[in-house]
mmCIF file of the N, C-alpha and C atoms, coordinates in Angstrom:
data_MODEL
# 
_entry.id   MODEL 
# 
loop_
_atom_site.group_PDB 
_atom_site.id 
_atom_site.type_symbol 
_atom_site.label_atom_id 
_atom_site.label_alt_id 
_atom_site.label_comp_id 
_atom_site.label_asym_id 
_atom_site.label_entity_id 
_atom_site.label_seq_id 
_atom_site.pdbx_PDB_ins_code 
_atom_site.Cartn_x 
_atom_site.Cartn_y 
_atom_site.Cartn_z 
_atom_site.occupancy 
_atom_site.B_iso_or_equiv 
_atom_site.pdbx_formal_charge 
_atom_site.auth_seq_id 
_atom_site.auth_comp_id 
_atom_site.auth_asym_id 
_atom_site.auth_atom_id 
_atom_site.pdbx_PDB_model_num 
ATOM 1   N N  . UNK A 1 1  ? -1.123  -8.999  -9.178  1.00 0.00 ? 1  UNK A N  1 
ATOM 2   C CA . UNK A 1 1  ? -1.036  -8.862  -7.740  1.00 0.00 ? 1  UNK A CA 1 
ATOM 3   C C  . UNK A 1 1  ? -1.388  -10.192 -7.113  1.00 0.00 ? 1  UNK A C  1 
ATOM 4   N N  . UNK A 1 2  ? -0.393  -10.396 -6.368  1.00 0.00 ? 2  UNK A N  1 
ATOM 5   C CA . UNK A 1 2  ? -0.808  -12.028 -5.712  1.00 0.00 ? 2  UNK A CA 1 
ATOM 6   C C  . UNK A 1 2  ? -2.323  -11.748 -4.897  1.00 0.00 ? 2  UNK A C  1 
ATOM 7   N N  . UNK A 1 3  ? -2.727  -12.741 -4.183  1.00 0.00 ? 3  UNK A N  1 
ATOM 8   C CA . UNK A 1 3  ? -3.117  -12.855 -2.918  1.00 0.00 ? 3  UNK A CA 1 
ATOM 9   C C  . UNK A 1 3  ? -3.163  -12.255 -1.903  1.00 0.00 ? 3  UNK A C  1 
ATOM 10  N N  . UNK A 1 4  ? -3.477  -10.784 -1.774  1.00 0.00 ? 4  UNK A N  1 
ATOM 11  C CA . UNK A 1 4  ? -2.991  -9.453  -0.627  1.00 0.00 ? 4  UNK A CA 1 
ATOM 12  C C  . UNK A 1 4  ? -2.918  -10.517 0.946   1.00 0.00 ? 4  UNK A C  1 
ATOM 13  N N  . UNK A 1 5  ? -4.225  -11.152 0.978   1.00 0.00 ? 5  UNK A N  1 
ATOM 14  C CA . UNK A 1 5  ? -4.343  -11.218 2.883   1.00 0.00 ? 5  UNK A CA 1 
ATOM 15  C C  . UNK A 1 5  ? -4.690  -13.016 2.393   1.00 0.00 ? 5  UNK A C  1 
ATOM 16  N N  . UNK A 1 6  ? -3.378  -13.864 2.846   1.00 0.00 ? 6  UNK A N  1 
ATOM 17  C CA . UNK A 1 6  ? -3.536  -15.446 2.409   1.00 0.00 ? 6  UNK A CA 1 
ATOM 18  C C  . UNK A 1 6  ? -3.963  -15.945 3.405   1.00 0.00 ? 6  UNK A C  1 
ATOM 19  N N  . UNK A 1 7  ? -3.086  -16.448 4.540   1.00 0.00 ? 7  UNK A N  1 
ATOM 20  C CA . UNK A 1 7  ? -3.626  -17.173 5.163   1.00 0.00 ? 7  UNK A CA 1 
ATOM 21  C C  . UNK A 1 7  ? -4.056  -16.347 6.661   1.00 0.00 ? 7  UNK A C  1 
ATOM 22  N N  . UNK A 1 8  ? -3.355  -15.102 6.622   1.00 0.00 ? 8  UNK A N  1 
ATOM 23  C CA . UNK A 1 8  ? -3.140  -14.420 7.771   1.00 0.00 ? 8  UNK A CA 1 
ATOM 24  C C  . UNK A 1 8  ? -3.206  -12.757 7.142   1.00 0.00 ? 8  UNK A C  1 
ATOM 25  N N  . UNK A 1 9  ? -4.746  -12.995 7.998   1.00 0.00 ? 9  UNK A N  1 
ATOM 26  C CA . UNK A 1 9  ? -5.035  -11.084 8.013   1.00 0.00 ? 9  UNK A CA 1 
ATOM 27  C C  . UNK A 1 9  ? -3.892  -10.149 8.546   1.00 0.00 ? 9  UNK A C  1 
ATOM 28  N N  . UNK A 1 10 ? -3.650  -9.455  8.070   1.00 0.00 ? 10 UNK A N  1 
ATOM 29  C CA . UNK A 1 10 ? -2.603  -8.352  8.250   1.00 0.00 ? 10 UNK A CA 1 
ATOM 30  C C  . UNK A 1 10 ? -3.619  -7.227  9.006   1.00 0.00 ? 10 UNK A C  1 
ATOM 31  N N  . UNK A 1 11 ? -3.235  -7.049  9.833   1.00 0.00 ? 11 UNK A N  1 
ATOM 32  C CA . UNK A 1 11 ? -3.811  -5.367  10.315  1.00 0.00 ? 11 UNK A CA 1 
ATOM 33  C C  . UNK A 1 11 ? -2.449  -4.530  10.930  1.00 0.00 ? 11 UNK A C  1 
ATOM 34  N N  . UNK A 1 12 ? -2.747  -3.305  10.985  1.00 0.00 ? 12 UNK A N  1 
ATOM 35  C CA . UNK A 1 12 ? -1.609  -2.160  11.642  1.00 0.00 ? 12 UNK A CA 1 
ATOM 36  C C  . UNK A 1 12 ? -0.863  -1.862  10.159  1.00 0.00 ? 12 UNK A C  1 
ATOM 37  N N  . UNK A 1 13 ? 0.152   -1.182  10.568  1.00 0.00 ? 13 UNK A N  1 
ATOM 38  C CA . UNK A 1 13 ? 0.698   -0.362  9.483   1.00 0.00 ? 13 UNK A CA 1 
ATOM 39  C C  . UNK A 1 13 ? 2.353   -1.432  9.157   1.00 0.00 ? 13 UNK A C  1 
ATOM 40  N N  . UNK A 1 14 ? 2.914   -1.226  7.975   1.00 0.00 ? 14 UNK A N  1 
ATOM 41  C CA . UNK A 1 14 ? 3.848   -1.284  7.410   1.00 0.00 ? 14 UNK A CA 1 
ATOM 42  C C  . UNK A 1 14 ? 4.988   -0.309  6.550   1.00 0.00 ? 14 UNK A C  1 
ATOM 43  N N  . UNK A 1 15 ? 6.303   -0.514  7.153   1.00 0.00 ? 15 UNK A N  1 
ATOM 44  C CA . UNK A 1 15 ? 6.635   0.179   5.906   1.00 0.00 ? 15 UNK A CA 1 
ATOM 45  C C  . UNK A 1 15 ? 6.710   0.095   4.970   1.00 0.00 ? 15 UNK A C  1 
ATOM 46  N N  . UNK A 1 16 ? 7.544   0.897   3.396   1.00 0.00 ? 16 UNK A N  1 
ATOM 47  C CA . UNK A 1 16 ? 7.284   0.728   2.414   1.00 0.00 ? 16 UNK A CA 1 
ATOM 48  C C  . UNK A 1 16 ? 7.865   0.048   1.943   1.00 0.00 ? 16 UNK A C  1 
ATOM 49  N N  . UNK A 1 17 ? 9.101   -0.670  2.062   1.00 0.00 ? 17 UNK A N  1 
ATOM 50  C CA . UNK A 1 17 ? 9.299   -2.202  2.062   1.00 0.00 ? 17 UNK A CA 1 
ATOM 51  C C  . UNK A 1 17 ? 8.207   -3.464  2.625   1.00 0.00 ? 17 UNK A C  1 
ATOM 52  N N  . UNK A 1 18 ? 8.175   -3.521  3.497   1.00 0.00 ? 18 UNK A N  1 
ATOM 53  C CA . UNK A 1 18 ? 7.226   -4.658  4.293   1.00 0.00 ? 18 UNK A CA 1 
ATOM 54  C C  . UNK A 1 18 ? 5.503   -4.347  3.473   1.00 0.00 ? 18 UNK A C  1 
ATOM 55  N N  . UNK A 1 19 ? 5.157   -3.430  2.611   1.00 0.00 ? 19 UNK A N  1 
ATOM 56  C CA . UNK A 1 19 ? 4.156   -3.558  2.080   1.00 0.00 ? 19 UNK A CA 1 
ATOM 57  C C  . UNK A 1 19 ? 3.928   -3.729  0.931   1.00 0.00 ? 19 UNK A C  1 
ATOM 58  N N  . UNK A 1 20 ? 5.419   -3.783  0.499   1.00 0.00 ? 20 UNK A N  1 
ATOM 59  C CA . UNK A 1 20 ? 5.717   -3.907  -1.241  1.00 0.00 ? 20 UNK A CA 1 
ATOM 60  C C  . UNK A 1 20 ? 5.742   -5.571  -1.139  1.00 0.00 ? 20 UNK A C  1 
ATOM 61  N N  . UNK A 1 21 ? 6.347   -6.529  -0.165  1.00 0.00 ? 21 UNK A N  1 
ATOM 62  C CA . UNK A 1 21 ? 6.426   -7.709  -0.033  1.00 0.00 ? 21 UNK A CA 1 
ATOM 63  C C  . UNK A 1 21 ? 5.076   -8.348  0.255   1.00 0.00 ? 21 UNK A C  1 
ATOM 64  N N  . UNK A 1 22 ? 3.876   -7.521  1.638   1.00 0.00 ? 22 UNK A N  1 
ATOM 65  C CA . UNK A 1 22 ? 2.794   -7.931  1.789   1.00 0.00 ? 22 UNK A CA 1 
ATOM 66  C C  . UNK A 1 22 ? 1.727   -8.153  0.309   1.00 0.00 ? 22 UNK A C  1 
ATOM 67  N N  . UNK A 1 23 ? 2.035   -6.995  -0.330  1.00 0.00 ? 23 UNK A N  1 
ATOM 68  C CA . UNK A 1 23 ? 1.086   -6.459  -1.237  1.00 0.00 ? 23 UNK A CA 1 
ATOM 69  C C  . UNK A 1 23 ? 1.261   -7.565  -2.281  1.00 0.00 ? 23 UNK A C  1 
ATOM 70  N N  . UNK A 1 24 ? 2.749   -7.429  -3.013  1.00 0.00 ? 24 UNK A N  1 
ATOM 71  C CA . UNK A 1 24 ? 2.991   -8.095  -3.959  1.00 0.00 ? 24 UNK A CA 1 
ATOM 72  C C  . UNK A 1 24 ? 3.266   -7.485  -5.268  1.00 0.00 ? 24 UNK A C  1 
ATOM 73  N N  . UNK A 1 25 ? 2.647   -6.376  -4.801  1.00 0.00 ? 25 UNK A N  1 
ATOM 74  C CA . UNK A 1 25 ? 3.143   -5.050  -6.185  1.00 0.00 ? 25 UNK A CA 1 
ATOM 75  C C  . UNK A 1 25 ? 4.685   -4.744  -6.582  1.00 0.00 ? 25 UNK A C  1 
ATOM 76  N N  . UNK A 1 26 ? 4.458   -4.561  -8.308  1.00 0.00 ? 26 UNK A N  1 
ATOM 77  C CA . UNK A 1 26 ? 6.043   -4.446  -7.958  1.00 0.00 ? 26 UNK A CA 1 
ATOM 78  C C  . UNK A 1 26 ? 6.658   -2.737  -7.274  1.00 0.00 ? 26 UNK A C  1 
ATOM 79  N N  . UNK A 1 27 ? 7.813   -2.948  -7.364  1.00 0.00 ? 27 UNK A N  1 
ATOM 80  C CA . UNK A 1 27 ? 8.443   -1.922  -7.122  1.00 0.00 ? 27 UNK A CA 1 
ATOM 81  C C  . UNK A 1 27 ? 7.822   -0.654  -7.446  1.00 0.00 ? 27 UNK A C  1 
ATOM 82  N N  . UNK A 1 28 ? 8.190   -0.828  -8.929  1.00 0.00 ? 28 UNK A N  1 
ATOM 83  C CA . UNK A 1 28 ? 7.609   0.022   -10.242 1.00 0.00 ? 28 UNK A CA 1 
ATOM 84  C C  . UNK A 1 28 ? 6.652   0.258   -9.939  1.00 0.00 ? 28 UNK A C  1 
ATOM 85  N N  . UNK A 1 29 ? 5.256   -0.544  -9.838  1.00 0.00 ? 29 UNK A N  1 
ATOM 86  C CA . UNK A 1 29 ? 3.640   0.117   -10.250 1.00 0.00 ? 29 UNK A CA 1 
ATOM 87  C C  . UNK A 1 29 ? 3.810   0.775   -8.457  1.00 0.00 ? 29 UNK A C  1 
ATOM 88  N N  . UNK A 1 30 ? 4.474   0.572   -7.764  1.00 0.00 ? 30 UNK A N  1 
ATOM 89  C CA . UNK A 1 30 ? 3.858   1.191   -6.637  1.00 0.00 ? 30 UNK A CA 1 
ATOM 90  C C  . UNK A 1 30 ? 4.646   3.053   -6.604  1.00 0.00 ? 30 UNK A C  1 
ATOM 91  N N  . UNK A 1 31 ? 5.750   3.009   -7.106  1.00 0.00 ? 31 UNK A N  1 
ATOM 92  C CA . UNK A 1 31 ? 6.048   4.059   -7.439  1.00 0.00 ? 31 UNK A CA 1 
ATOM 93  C C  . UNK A 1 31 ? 6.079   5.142   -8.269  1.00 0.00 ? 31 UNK A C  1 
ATOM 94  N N  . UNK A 1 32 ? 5.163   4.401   -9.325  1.00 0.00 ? 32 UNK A N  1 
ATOM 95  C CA . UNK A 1 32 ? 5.372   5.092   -10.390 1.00 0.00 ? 32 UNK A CA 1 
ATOM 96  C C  . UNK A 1 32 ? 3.616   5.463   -10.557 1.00 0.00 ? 32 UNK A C  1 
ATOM 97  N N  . UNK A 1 33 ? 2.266   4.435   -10.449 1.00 0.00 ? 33 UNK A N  1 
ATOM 98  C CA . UNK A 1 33 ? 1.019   4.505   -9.843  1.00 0.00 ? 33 UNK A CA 1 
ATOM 99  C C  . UNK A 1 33 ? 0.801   4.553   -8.617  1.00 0.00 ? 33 UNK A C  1 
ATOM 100 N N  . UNK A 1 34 ? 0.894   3.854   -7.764  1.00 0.00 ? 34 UNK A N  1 
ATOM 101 C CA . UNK A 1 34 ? 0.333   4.321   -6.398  1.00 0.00 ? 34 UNK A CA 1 
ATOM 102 C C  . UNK A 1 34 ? 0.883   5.037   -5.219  1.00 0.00 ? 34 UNK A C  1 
ATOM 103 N N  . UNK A 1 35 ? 1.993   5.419   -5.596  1.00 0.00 ? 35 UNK A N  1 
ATOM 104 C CA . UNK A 1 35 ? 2.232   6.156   -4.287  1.00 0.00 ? 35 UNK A CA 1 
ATOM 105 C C  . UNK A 1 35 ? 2.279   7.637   -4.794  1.00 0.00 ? 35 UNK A C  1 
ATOM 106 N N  . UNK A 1 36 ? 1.871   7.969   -6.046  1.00 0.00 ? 36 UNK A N  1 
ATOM 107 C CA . UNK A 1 36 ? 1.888   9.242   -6.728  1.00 0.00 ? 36 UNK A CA 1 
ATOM 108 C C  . UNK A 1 36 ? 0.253   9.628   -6.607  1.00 0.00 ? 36 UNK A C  1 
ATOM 109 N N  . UNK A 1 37 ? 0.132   8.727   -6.317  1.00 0.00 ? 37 UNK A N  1 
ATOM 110 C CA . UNK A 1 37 ? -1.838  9.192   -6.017  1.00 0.00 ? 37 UNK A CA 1 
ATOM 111 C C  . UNK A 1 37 ? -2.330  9.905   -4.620  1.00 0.00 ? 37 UNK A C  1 
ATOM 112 N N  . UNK A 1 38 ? -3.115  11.337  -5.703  1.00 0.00 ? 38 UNK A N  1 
ATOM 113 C CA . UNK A 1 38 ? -3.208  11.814  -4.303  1.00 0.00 ? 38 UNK A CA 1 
ATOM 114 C C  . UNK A 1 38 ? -3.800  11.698  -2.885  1.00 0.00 ? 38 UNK A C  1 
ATOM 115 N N  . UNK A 1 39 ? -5.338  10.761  -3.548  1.00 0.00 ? 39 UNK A N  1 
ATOM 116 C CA . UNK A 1 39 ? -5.702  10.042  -2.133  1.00 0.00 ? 39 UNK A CA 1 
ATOM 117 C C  . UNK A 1 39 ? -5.549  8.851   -1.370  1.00 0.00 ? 39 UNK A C  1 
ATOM 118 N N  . UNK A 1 40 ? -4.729  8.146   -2.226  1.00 0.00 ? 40 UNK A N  1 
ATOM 119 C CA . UNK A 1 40 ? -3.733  7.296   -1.492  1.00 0.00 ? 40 UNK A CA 1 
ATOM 120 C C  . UNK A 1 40 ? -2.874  7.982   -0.584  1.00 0.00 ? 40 UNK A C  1 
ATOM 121 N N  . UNK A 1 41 ? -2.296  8.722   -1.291  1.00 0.00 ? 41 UNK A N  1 
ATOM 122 C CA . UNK A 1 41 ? -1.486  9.337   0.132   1.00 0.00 ? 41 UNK A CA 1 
ATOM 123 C C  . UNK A 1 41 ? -2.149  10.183  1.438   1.00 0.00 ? 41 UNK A C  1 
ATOM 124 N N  . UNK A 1 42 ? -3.185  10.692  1.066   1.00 0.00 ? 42 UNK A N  1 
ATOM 125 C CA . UNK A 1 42 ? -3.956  11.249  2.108   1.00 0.00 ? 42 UNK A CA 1 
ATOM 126 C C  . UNK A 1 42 ? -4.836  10.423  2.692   1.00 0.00 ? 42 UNK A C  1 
ATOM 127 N N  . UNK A 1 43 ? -4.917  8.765   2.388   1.00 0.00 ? 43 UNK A N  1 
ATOM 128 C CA . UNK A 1 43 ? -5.680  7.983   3.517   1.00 0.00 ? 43 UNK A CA 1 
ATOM 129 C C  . UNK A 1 43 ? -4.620  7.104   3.989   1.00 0.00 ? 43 UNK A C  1 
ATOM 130 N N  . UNK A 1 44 ? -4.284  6.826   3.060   1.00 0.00 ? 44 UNK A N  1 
ATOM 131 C CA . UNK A 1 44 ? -2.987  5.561   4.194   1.00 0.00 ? 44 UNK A CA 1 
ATOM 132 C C  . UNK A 1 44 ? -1.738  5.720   4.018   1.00 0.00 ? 44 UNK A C  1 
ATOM 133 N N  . UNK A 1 45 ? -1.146  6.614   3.650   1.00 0.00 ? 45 UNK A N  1 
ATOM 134 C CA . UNK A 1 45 ? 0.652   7.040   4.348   1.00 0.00 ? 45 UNK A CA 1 
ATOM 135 C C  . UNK A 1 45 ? 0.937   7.762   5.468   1.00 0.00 ? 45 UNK A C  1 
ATOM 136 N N  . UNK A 1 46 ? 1.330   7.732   6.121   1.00 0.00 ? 46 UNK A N  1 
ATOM 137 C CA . UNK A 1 46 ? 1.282   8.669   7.731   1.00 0.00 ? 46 UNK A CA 1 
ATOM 138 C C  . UNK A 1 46 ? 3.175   8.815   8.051   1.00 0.00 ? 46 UNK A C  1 
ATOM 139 N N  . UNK A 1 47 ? 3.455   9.543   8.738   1.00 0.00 ? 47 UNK A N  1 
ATOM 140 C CA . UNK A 1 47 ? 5.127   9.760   9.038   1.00 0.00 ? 47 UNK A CA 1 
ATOM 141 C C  . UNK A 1 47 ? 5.236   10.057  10.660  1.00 0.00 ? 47 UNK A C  1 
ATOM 142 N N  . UNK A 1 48 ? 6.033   9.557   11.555  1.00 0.00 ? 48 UNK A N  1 
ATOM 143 C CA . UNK A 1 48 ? 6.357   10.214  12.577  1.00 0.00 ? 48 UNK A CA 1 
ATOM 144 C C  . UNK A 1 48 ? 6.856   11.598  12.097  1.00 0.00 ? 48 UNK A C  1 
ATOM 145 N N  . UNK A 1 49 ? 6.459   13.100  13.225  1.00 0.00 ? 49 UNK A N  1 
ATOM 146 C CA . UNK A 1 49 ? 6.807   14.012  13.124  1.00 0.00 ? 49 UNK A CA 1 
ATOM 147 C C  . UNK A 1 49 ? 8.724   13.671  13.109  1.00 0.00 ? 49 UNK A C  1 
ATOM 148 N N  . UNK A 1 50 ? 9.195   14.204  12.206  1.00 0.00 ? 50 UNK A N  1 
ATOM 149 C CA . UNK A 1 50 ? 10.841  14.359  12.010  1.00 0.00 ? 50 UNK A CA 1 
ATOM 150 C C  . UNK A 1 50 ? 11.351  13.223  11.365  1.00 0.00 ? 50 UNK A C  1 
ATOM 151 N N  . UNK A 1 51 ? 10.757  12.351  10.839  1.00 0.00 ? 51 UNK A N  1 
ATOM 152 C CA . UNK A 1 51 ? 10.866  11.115  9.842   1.00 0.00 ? 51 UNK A CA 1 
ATOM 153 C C  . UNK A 1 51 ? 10.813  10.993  8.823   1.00 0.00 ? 51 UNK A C  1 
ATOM 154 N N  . UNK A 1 52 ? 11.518  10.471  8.211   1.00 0.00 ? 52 UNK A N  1 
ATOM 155 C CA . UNK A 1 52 ? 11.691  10.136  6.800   1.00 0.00 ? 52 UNK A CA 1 
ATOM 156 C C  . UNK A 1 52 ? 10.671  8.575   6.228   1.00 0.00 ? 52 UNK A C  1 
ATOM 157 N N  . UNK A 1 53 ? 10.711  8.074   7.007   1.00 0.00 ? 53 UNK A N  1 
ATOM 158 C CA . UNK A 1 53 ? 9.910   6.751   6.751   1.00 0.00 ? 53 UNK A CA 1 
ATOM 159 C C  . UNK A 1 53 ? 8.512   6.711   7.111   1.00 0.00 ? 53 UNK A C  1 
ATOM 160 N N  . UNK A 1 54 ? 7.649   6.515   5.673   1.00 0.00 ? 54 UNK A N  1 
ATOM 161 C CA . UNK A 1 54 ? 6.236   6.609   5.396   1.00 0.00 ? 54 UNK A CA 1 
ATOM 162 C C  . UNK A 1 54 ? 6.389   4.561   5.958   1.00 0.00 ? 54 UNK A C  1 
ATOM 163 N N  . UNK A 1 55 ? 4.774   4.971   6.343   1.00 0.00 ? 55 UNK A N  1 
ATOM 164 C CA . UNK A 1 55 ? 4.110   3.671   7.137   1.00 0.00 ? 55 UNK A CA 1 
ATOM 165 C C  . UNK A 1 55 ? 2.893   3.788   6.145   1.00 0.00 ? 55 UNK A C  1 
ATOM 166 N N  . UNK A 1 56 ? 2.267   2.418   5.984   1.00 0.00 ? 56 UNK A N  1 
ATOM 167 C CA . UNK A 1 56 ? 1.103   2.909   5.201   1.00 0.00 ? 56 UNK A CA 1 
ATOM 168 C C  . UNK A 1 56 ? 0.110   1.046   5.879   1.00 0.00 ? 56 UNK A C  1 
ATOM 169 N N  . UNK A 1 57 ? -0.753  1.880   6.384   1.00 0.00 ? 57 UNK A N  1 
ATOM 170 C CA . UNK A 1 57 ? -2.231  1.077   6.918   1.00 0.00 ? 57 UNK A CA 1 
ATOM 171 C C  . UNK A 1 57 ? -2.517  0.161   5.999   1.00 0.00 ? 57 UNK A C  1 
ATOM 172 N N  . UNK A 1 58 ? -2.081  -1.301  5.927   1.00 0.00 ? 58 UNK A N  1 
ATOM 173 C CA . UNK A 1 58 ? -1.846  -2.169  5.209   1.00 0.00 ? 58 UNK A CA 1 
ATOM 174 C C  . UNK A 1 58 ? -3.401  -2.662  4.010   1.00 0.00 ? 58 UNK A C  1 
ATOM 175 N N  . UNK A 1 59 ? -4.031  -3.220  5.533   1.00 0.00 ? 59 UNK A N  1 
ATOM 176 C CA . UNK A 1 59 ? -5.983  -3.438  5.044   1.00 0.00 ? 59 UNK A CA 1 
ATOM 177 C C  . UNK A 1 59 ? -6.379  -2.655  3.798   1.00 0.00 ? 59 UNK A C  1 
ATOM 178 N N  . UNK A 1 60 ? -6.847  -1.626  4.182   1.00 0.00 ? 60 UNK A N  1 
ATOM 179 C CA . UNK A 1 60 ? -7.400  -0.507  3.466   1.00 0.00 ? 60 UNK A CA 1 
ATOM 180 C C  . UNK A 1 60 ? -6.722  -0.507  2.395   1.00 0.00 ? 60 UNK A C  1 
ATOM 181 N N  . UNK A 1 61 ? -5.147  0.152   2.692   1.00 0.00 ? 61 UNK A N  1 
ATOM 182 C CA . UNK A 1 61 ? -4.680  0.732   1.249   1.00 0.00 ? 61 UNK A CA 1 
ATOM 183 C C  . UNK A 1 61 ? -4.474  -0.337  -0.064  1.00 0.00 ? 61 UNK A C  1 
ATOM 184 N N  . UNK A 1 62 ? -4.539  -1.816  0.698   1.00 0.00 ? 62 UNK A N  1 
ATOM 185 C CA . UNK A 1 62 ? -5.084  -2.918  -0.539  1.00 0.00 ? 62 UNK A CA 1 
ATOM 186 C C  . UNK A 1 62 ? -6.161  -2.974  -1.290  1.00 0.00 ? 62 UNK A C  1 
ATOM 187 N N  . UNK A 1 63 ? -7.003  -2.837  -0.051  1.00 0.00 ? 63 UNK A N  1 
ATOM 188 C CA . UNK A 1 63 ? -8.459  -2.754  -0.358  1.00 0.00 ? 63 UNK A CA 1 
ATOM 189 C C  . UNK A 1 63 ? -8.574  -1.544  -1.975  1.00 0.00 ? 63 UNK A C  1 
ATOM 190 N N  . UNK A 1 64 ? -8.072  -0.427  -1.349  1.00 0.00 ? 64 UNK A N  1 
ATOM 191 C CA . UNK A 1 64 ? -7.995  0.517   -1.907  1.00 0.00 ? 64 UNK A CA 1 
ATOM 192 C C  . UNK A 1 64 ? -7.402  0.707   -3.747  1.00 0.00 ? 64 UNK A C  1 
ATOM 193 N N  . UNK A 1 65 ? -6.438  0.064   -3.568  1.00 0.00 ? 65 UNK A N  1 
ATOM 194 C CA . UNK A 1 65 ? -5.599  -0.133  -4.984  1.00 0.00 ? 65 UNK A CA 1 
ATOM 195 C C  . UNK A 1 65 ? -6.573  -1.489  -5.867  1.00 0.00 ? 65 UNK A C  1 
ATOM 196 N N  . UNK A 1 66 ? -7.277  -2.364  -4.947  1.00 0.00 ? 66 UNK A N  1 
ATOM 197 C CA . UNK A 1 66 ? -7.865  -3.218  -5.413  1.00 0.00 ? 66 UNK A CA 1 
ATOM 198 C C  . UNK A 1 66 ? -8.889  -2.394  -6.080  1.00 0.00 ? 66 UNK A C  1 
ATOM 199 N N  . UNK A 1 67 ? -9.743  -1.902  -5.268  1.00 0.00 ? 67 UNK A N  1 
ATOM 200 C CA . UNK A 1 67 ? -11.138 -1.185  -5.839  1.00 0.00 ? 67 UNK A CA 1 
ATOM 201 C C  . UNK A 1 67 ? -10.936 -0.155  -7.045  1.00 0.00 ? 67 UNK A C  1 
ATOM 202 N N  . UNK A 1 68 ? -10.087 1.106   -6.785  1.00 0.00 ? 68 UNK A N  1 
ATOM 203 C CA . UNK A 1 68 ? -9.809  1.992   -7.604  1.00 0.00 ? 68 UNK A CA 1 
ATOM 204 C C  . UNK A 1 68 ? -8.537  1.919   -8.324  1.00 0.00 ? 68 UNK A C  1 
ATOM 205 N N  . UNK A 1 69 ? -7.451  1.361   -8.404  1.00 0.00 ? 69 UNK A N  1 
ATOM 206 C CA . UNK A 1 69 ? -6.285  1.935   -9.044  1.00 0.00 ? 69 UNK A CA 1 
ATOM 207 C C  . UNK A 1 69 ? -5.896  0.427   -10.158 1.00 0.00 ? 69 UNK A C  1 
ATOM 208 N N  . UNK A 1 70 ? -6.613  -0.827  -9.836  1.00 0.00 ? 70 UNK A N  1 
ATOM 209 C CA . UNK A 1 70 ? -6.610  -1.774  -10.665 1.00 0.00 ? 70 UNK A CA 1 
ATOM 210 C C  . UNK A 1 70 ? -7.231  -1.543  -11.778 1.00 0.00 ? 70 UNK A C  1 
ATOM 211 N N  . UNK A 1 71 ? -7.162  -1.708  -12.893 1.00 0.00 ? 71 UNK A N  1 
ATOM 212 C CA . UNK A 1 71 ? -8.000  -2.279  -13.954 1.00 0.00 ? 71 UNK A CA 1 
ATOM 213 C C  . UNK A 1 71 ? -8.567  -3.697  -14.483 1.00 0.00 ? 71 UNK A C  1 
ATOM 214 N N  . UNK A 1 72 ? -9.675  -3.942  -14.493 1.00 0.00 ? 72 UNK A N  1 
ATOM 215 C CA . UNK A 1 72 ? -9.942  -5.523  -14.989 1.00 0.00 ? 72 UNK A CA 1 
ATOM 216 C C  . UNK A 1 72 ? -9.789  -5.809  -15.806 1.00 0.00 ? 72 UNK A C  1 
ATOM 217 N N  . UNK A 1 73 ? -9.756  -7.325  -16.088 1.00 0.00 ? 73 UNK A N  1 
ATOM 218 C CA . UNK A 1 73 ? -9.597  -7.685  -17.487 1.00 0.00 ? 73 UNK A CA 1 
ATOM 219 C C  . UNK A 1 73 ? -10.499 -8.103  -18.205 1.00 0.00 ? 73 UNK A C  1 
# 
C-alpha cells in the first residue's frame, strides 16, 4: 500500500474508484478482503437512498485497513 495521505490530507467521502486510486490498494485485495468485511462496511460505506454507488469516508476507512485488515511483516 503506497502512502494513503502524501502531501494532502484527504477528508469527505469517495467513491469506489476515487478510493481505490487514493488508497492504492489493488483492485483485487479491496474486493476480495476489504469490502467483504463486515465492519468495514458498517463504518465507512454509506449509499444515497435509490443508489447504486457506495461512497466510503476516506480517513478512517485507511486508518482502518491500516490498523486491522493489514498484516506486518
Amino acid at each position: 500500500m503506497k502512502k494513503a495521505l502524501p502531501s494532502q490530507e484527504y477528508v469527505g467521502f469517495a467513491d469506489t474508484d476515487e478510493f481505490q486510486r487514493i488508497s492504492g490498494i489493488s483492485d483485487a485485495d479491496l474486493k476480495k478482503k476489504v469490502y467483504p468485511n463486515a465492519e468495514f462496511k458498517k463504518r465507512f460505506i454509506r449509499r444515497f437512498p435509490g443508489s447504486r454507488k457506495r461512497y466510503i469516508k476516506i480517513k478512517p476507512a485507511i486508518d482502518y485497513i491500516w490498523d486491522y485488515l493489514l498484516e506486518g511483516e
